[in-house]
C-alpha positions in Angstrom: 14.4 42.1 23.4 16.5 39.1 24.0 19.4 40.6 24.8 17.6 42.3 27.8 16.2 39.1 28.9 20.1 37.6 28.8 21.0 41.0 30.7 18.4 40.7 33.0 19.8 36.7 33.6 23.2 37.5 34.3 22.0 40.7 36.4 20.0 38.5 38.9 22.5 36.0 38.6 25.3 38.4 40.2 23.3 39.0 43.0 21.5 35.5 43.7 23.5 35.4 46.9 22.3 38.3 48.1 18.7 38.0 47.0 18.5 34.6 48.7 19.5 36.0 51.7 17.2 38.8 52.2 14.4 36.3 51.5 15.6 34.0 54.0 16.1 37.3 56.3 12.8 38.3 55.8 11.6 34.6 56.4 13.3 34.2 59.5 11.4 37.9 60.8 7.8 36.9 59.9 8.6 34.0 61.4 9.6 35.2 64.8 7.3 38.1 64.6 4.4 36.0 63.9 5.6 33.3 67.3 6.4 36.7 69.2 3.1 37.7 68.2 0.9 34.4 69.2 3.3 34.6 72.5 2.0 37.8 73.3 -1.5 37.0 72.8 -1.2 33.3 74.8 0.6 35.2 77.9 -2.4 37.9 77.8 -5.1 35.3 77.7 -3.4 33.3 80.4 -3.4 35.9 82.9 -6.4 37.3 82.3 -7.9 34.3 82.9 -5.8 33.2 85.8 -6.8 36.9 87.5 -10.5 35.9 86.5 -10.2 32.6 88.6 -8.1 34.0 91.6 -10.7 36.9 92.0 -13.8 34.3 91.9 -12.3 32.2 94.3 -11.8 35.3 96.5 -14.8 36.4 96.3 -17.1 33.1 96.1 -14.9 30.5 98.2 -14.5 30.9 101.8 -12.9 28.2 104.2 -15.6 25.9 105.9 -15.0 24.2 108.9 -16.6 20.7 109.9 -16.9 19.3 113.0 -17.0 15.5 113.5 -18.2 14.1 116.8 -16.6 10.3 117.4 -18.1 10.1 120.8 -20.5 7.0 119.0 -18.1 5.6 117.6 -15.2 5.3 120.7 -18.2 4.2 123.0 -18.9 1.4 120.6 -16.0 0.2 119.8 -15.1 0.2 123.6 -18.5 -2.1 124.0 -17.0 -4.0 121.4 -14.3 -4.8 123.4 -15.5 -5.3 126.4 -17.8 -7.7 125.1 -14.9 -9.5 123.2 -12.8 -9.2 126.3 -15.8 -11.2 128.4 -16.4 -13.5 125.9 -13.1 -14.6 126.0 -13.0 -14.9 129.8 -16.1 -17.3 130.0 -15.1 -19.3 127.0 -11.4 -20.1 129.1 -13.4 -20.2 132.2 -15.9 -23.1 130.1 -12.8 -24.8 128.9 -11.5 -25.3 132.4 -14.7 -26.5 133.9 -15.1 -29.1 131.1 -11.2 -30.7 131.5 -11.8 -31.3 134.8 -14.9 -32.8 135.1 -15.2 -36.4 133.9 -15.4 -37.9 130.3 -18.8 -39.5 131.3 -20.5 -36.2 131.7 -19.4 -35.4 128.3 -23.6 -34.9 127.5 -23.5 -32.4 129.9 -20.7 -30.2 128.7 -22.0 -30.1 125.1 -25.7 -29.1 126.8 -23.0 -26.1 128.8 -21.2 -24.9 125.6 -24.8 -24.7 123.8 -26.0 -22.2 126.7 -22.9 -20.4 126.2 -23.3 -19.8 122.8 -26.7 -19.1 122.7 -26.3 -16.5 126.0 -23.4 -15.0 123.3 -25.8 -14.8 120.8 -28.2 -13.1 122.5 -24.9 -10.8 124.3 -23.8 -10.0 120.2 -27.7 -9.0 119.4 -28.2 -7.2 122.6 -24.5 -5.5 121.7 -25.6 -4.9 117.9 -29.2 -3.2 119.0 -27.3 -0.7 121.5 -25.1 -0.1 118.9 -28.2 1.1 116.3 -29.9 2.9 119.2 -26.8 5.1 119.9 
């Protein structure tokens, strides 16, 4: 019985080489089976579910339009402006008056330049209350 074992030994010892490589042979094609396999299933699954999207957005999304009126907006913005634009006009015009009148009347200029800013900021709340009303 121990000389079949020692038979037996030297038997699988003569082919080792080839043993090993049918087992790495056979590794190698599970292994690429089992990736060939999962690839399959991953590339089903993806376009099933990419078809599944693409036919619900078919069916269930359709392009909406809004329209935006800025006709508000341009008019009060042009207001602004134009309010700007006049308030700059009567603050040069101010200026002017006041060099050429006399240092004495200096009382009087300051009394001018506190109408003017009041009369703008009743202009800016009169400006401000259009602007809520349109």
């Amino acid at each position: 019985m121990s000389q079949e074992k020692v038979d037996l030994y030297k038997e699988e010892k003569k082919n080792r080489k080839k043993l090993m490589r049918r087992e790495k042979i056979r590794t190698t094609l599970t292994v690429v089976a089992v990736v060939a396999i999962f690839g399959v299933l991953i590339g089903w699954f993806s376009w099933a579910v990419y078809n599944n999207v693409k036919n619900n957005q078919a069916t269930t999304a359709k392009a909406t339009t809004t329209e935006l009126d800025l006709s508000a907006i341009e008019s009060y913005t042009t207001a602004l402006n134009s309010y700007v634009t006049e308030q700059k006009t009567s603050a040069d015009s101010t200026s002017a008056d006041t060099s050429s009148e006399s240092t004495s009347d200096s009382s009087e200029a300051a009394s001018t330049s506190a109408d003017s800013s009041a009369s703008s900021t009743s202009a800016a709340s009169s400006v401000s209350s259009a602007s809520a009303a349109g």
